[in-house]
Backbone bond lengths (Angstrom), bond angles and torsions (degrees), N, CA, C in turn:
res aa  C-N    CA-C-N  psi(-1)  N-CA   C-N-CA  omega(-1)  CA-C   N-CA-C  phi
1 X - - - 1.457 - - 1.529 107.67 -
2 X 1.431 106.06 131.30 1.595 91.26 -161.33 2.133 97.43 -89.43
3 X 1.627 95.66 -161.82 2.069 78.60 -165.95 1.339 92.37 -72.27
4 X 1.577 129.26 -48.86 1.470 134.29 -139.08 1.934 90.31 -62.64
5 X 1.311 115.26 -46.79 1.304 116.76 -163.16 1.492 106.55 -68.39
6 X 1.636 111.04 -27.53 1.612 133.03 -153.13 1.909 87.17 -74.59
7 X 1.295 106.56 -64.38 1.689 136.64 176.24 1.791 89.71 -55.90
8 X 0.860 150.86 -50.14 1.387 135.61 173.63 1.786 121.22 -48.14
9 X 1.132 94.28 -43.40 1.530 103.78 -168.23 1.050 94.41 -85.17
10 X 1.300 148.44 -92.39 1.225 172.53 -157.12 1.653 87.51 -36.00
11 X 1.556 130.66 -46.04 1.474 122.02 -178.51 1.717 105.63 -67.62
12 X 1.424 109.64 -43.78 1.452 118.86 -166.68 1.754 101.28 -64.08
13 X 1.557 119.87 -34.27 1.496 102.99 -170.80 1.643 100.51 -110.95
14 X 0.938 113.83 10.28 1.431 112.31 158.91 1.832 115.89 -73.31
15 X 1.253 105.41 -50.73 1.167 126.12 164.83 1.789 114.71 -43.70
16 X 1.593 103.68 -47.89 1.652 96.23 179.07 1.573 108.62 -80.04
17 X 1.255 123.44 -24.24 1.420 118.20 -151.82 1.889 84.15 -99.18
18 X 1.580 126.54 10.62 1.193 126.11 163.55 1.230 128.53 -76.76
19 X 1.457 108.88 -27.85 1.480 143.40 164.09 1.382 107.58 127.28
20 X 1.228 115.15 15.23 1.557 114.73 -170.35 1.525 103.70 -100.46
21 X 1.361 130.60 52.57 1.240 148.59 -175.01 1.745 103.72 -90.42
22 X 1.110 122.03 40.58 1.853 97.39 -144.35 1.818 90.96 -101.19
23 X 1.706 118.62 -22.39 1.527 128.12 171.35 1.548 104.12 -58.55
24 X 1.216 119.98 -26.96 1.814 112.01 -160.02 1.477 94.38 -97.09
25 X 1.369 118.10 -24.53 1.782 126.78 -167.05 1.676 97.57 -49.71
26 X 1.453 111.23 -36.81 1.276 111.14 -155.75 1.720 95.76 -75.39
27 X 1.281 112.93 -41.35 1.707 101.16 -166.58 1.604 104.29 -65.35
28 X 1.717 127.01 6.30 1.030 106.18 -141.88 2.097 96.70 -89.26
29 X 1.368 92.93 -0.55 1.718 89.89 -178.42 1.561 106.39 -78.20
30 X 1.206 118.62 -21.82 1.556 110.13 154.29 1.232 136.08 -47.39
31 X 1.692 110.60 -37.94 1.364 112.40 -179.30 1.858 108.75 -73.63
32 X 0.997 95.01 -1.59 1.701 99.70 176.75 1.314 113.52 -65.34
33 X 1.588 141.88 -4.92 1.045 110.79 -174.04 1.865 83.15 -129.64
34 X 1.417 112.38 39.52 1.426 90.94 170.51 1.509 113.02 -121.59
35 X 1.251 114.93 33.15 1.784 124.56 176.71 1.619 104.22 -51.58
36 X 1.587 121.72 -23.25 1.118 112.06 175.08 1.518 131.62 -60.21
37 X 1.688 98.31 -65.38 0.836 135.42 140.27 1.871 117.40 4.73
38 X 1.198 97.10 -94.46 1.679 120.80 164.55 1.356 115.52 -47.08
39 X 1.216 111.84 -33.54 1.802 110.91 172.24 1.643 106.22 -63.39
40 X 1.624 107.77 -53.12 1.136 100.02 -159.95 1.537 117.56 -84.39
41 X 1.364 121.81 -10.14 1.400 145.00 152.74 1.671 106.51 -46.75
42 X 1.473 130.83 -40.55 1.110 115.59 173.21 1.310 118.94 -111.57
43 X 1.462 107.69 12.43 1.615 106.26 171.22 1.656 91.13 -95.84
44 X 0.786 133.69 -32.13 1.612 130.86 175.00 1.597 95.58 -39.39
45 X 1.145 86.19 -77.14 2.189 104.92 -158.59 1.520 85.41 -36.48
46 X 1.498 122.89 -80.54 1.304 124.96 -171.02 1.386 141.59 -32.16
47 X 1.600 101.07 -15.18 1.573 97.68 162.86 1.679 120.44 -95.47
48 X 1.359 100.14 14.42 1.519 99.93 -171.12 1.685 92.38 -140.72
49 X 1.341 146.00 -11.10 1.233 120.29 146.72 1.312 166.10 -64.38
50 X 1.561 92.36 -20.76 1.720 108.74 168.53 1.131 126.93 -33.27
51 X 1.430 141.68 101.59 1.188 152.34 160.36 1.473 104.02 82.63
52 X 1.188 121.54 33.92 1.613 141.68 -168.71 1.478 103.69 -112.60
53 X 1.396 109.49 137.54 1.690 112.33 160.18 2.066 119.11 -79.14
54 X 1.458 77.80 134.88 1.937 83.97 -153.32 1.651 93.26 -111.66
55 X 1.130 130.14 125.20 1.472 139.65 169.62 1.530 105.37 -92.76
56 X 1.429 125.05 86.38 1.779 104.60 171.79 1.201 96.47 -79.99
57 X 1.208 108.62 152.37 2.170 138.10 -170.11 1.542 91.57 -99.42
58 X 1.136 143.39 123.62 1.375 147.45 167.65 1.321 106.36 45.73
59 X 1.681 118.75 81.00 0.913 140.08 -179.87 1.626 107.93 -71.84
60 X 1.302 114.42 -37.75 1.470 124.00 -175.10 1.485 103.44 62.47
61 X 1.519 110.94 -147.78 1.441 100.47 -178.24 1.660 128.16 -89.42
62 X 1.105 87.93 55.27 1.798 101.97 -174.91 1.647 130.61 52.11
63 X 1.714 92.23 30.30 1.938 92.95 169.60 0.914 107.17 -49.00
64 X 1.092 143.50 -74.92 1.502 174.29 -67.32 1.570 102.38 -121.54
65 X 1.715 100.28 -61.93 1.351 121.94 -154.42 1.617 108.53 -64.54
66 X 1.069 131.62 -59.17 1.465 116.07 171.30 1.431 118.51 -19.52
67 X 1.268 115.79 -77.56 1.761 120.88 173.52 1.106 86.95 -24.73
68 X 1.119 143.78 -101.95 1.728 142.36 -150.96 1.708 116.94 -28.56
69 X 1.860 97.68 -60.74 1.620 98.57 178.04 1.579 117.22 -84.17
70 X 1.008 110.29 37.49 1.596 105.39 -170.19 2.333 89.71 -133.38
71 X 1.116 94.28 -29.46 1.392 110.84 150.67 1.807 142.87 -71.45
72 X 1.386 92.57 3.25 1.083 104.34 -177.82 1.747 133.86 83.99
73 X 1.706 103.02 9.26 1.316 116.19 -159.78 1.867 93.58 -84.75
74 X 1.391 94.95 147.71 1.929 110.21 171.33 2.183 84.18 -91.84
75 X 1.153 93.91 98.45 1.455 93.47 -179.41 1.872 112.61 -114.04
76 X 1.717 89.17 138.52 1.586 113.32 176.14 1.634 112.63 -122.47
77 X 0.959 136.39 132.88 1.155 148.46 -167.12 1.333 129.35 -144.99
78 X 1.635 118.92 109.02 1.706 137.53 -146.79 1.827 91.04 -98.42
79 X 0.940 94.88 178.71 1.494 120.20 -177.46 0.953 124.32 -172.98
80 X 1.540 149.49 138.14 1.391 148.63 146.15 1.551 100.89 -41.96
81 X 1.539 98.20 -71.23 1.520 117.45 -151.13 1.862 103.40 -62.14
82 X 1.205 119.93 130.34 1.634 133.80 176.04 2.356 93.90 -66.93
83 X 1.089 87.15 -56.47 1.538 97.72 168.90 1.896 123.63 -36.97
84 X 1.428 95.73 -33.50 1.667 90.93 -166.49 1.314 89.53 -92.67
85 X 1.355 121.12 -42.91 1.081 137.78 -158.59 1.612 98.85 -41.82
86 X 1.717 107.43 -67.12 1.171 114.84 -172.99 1.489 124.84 -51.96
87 X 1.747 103.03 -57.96 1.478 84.56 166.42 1.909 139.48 -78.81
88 X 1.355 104.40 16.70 1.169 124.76 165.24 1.535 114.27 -63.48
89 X 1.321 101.23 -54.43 1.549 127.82 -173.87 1.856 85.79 -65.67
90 X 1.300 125.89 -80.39 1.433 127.31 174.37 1.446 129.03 5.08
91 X 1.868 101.31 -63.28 0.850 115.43 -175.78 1.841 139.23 -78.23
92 X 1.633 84.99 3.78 1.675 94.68 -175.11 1.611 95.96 -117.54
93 X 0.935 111.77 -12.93 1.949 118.23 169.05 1.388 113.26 -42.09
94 X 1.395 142.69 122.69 1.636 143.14 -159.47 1.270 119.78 45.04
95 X 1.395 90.69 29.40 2.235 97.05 170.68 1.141 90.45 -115.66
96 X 1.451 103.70 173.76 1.538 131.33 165.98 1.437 125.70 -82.75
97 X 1.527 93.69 17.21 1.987 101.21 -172.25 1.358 85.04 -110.26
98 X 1.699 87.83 156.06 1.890 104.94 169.05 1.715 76.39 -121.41
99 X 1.434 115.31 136.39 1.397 114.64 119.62 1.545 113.34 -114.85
100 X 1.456 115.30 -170.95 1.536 118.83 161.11 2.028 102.87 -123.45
101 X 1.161 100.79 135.19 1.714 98.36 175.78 1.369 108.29 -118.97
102 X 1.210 123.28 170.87 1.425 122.29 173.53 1.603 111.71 -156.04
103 X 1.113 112.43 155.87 1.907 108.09 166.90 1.248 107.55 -78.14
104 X 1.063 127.84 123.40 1.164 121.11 178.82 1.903 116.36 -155.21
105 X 1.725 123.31 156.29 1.049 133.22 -171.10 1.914 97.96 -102.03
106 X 1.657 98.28 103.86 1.544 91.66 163.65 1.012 143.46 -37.34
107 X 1.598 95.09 -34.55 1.890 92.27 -167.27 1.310 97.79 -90.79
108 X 1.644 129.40 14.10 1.625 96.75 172.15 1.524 79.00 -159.29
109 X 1.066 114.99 96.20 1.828 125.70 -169.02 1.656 87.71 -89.57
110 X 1.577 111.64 162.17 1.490 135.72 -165.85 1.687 97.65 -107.44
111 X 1.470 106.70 8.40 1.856 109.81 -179.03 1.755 97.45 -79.94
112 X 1.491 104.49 140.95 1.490 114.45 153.03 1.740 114.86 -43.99
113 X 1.369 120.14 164.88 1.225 119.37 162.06 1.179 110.92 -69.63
114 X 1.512 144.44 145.83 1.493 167.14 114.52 1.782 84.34 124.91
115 X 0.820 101.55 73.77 2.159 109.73 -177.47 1.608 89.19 -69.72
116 X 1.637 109.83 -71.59 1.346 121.80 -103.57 2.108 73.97 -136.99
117 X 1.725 82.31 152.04 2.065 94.50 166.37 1.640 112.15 -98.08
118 X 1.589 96.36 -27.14 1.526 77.58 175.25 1.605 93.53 -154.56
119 X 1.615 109.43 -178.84 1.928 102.04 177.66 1.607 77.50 -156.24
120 X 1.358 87.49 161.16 1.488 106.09 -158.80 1.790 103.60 -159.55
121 X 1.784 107.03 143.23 1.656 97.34 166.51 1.521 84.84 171.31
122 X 1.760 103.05 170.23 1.076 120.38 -160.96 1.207 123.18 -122.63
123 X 1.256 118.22 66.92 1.760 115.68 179.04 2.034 99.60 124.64
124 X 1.131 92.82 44.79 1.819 99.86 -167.17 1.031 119.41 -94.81
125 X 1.703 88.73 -56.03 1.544 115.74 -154.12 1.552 103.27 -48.93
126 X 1.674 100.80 -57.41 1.829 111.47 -164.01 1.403 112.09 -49.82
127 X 1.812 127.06 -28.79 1.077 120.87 -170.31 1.570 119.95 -74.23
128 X 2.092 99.07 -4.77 1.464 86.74 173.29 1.083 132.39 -141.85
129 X 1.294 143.69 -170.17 1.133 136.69 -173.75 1.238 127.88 -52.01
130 X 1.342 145.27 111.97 1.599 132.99 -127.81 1.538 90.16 -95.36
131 X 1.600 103.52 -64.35 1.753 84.80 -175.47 1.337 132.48 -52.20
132 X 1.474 113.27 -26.34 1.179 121.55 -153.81 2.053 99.42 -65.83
133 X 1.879 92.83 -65.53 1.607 113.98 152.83 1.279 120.05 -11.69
134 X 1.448 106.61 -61.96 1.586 108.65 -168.54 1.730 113.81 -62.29
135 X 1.524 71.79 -52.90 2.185 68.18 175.93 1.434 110.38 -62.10
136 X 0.969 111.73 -42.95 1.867 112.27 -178.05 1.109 122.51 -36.10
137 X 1.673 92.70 -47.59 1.830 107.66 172.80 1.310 123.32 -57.96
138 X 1.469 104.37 -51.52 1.376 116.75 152.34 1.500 142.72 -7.43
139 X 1.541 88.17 -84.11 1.823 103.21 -179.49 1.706 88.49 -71.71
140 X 1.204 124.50 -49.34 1.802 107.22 -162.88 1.860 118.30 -59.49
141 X 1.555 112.12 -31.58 1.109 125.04 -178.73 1.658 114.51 -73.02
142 X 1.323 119.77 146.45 1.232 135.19 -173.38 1.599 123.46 -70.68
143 X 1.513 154.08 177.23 1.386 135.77 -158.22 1.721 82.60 -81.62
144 X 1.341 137.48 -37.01 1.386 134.03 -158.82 1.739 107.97 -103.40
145 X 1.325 115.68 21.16 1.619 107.91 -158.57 1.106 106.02 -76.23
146 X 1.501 117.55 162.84 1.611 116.50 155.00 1.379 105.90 -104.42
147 X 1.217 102.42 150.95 2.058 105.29 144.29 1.343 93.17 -108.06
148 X 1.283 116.31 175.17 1.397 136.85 -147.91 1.600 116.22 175.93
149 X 1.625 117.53 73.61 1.269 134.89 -169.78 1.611 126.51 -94.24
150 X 1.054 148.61 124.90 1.678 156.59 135.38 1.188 115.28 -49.39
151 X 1.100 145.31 91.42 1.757 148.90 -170.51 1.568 107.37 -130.45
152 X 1.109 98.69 136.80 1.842 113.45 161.00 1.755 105.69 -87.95
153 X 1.042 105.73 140.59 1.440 133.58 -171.86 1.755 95.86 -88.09
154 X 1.273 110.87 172.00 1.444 108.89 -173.65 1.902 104.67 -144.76
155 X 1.439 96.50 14.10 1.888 99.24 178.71 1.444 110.12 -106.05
156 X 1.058 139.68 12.77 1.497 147.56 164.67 1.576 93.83 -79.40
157 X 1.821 117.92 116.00 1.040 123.41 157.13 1.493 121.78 -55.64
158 X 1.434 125.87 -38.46 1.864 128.47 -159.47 1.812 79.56 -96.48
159 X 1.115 127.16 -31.35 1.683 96.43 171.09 1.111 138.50 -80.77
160 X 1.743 99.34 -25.44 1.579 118.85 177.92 1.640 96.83 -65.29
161 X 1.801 126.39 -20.62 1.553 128.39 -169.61 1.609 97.23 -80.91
162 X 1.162 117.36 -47.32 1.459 116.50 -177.49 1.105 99.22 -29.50
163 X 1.661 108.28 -73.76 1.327 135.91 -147.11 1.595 108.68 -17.48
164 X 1.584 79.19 -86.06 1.519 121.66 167.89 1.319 119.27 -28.91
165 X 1.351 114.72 -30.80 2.083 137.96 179.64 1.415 89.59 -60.73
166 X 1.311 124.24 -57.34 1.591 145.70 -134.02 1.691 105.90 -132.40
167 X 1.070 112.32 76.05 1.558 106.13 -176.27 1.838 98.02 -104.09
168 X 1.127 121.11 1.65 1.475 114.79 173.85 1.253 107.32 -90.29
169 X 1.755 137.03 -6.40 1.064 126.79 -157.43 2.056 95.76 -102.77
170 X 1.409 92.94 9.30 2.050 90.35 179.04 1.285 87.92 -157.91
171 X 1.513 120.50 157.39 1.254 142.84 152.65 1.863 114.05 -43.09
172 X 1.819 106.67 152.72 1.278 92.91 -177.81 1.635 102.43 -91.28
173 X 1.362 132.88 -8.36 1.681 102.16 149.62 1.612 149.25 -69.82
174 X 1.416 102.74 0.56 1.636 103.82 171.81 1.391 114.69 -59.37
175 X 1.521 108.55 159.19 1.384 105.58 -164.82 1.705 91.72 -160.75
176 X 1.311 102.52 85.95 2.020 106.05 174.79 1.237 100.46 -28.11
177 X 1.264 115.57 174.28 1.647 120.30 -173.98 1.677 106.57 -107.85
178 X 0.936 126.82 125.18 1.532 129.07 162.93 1.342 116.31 -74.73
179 X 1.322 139.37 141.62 1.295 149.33 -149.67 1.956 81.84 -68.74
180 X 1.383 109.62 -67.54 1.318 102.19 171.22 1.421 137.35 -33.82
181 X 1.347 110.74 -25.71 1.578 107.21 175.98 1.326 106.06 -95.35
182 X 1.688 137.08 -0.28 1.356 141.55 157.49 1.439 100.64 -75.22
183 X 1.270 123.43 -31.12 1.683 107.86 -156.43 2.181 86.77 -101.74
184 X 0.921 114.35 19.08 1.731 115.89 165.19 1.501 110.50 -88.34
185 X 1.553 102.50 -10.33 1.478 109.46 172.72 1.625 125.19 -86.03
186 X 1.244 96.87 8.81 1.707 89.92 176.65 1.730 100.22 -127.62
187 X 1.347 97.02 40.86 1.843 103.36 159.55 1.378 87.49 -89.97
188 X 1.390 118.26 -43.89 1.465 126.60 -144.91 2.072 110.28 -93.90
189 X 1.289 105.17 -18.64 1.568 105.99 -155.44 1.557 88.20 -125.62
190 X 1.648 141.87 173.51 0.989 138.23 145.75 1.602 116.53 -94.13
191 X 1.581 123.88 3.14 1.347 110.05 -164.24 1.710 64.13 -153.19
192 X 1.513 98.38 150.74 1.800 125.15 165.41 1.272 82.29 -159.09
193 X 1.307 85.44 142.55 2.065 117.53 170.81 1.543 103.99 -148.32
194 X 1.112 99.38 121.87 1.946 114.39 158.36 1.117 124.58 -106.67
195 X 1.170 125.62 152.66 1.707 124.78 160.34 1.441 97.41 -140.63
196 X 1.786 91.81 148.13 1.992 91.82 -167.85 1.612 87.78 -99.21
197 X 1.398 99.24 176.75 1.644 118.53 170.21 1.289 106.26 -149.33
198 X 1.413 121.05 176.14 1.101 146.38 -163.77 2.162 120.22 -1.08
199 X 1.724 86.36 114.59 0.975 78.83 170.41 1.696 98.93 -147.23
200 X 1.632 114.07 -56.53 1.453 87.02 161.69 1.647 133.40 -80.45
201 X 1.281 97.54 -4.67 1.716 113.02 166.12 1.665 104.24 -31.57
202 X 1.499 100.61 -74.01 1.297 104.50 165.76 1.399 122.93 24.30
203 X 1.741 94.80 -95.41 1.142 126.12 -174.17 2.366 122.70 -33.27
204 X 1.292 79.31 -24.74 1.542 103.00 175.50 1.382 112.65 -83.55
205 X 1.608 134.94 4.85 1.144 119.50 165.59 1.450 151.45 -64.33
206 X 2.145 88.98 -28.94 1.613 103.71 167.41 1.204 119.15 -56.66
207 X 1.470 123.42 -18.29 1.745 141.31 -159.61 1.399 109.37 -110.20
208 X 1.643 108.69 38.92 1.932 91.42 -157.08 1.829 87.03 -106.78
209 X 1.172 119.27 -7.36 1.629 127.04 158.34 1.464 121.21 -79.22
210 X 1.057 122.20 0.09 1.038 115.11 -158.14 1.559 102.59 -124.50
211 X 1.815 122.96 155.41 1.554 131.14 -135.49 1.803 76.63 -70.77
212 X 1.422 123.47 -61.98 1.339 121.12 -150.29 1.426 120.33 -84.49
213 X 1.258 108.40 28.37 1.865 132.04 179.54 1.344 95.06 -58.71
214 X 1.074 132.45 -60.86 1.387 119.41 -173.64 1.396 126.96 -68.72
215 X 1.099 115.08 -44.34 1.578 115.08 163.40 1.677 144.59 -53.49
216 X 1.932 70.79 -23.51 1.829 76.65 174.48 1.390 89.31 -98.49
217 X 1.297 136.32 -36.74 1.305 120.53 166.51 1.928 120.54 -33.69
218 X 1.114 95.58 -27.12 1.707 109.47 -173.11 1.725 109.56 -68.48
219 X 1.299 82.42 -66.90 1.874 98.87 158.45 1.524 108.66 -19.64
220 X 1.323 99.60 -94.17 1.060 119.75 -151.01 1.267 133.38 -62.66
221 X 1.767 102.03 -18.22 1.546 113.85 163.75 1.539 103.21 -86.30
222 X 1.662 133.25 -6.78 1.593 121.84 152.07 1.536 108.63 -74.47
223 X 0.905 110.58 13.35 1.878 101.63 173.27 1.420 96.37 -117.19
224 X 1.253 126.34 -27.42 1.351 119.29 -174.62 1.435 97.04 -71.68
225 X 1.531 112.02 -60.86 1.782 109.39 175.00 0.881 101.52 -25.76
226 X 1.822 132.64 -98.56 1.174 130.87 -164.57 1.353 132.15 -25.33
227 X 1.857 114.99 -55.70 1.276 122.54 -176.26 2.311 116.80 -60.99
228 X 1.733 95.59 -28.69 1.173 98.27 179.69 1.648 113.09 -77.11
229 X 1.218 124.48 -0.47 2.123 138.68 177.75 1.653 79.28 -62.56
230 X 1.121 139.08 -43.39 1.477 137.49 -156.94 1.770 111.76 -84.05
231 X 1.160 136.29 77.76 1.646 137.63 -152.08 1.713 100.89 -43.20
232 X 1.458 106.59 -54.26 1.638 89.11 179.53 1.421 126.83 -66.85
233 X 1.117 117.85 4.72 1.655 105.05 174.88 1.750 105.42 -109.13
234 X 1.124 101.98 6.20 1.905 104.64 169.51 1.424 102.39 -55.70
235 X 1.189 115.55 -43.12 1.640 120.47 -156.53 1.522 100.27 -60.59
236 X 1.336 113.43 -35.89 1.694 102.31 -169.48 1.514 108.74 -109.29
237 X 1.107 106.31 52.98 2.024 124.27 144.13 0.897 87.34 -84.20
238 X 1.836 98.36 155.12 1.663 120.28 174.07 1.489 100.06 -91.89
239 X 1.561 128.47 -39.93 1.253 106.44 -179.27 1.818 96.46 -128.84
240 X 1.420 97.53 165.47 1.867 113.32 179.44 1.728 100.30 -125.58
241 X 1.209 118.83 129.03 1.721 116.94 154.17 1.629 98.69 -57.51
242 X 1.122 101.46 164.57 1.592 103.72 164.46 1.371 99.84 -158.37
243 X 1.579 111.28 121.24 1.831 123.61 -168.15 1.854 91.01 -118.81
244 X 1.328 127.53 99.94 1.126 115.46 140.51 1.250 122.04 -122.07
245 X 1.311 111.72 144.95 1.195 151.94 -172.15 1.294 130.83 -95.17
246 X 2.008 114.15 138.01 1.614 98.57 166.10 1.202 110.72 64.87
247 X 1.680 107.68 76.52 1.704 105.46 174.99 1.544 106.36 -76.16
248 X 1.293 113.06 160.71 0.984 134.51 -161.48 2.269 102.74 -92.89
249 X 1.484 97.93 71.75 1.136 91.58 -169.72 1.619 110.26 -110.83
């Protein structure tokens, strides 16, 4: 990550984790129909963290991180932002959790080779340099590690339109993931697995107040199942897990 881009980000999420988040508040009725999604994102992690060393990738200010240590994870947690960092650190002060956090640049972390069993985070990956990342993940992960990712996809035309509506609500280096820049991960891993989400889910956002939000939410991620059995319409989910496995050492 070079500085100018490094100094970009690091200003932009310092700024949100200040509380001045109030442009992103608005996308946040979208995230309403991805409880699925998020379930299965931490039932993943959970069969492979127990008593495991856990790297979260843009920990921010440590929402996240409980789920992990309450799971049994030996957890460390990076950041761009000096901001998340801190109240990350904040938030485990007179608890019964240890993590360790640090400021830190993903694509070229200050960890020894084979640190960590698995690394994990939610909305990271795209902000960075893919090859660079991939190897990173690489050398830091163990002969059996996982990574274990949450990503937005970038082949949905009406999301890629949002986007574009709303360019204050992300930095101008994000870059959704193309099915192709997931499948650059098995230079590096011997096993990658995805599963897509939300795409006619979607469609359930005007209804996210309303008594039968969940049910049509129910629906509609069985039509997404179904419609995703078909390989070309994977591409236009808004987000994919991505579990690879077993670096290739």
């Amino acid at each position: 990550m070079n500085t100018n881009r490094l100094e970009k980000e690091q200003s932009f999420h310092d700024k949100r984790f200040k509380g001045d988040d109030s442009e992103r508040k608005e996308a946040g009725k979208y995230y309403s129909v991805n409880k699925n999604q998020n379930n299965r994102y931490i039932e993943t992690i959970s069969k492979y963290c127990k008593g495991k060393k856990l790297l979260e990738y843009g920990c921010g200010t440590g929402r996240e991180s409980k789920k992990w240590l309450k799971l049994g994870a030996i957890l460390t947690g990076i950041d761009i932002s000096p901001e998340g960092i801190k109240k990350a650190k904040e938030k485990i002060v007179n608890t019964d959790y240890n993590a360790d956090y640090f400021v830190m640049n993903a694509e070229r972390t200050e960890f020894p080779d084979d640190s960590f069993d698995i690394a994990v985070g939610t909305g990271i990956i795209h902000h960075l340099n893919l090859l660079i990342s991939y190897k990173e993940l690489y050398r830091i992960l163990k002969k059996n590690g996982h990574a274990i990712f949450a990503e937005p996809l970038g082949h949905n035309p009406f999301i890629n339109l949002y986007r574009a509506l709303t360019p204050q609500m992300r930095t101008e280096d994000e870059h959704p993931l193309s099915l192709e820049d997931i499948r650059l991960l098995n230079k590096y891993f011997h096993n990658v697995e995805i599963e897509y989400f939300s795409l006619f889910t979607l469609l359930a956002v005007p209804f996210r107040n309303m008594l039968f939000f969940d049910k049509l939410c129910s629906l509609l991620r069985n039509i997404d199942k179904a419609v995703f059995l078909v390989p070309f319409i994977k591409r236009y989910a808004w987000i994919a897990i991505i579990h690879a496995s077993n670096p290739r050492k």
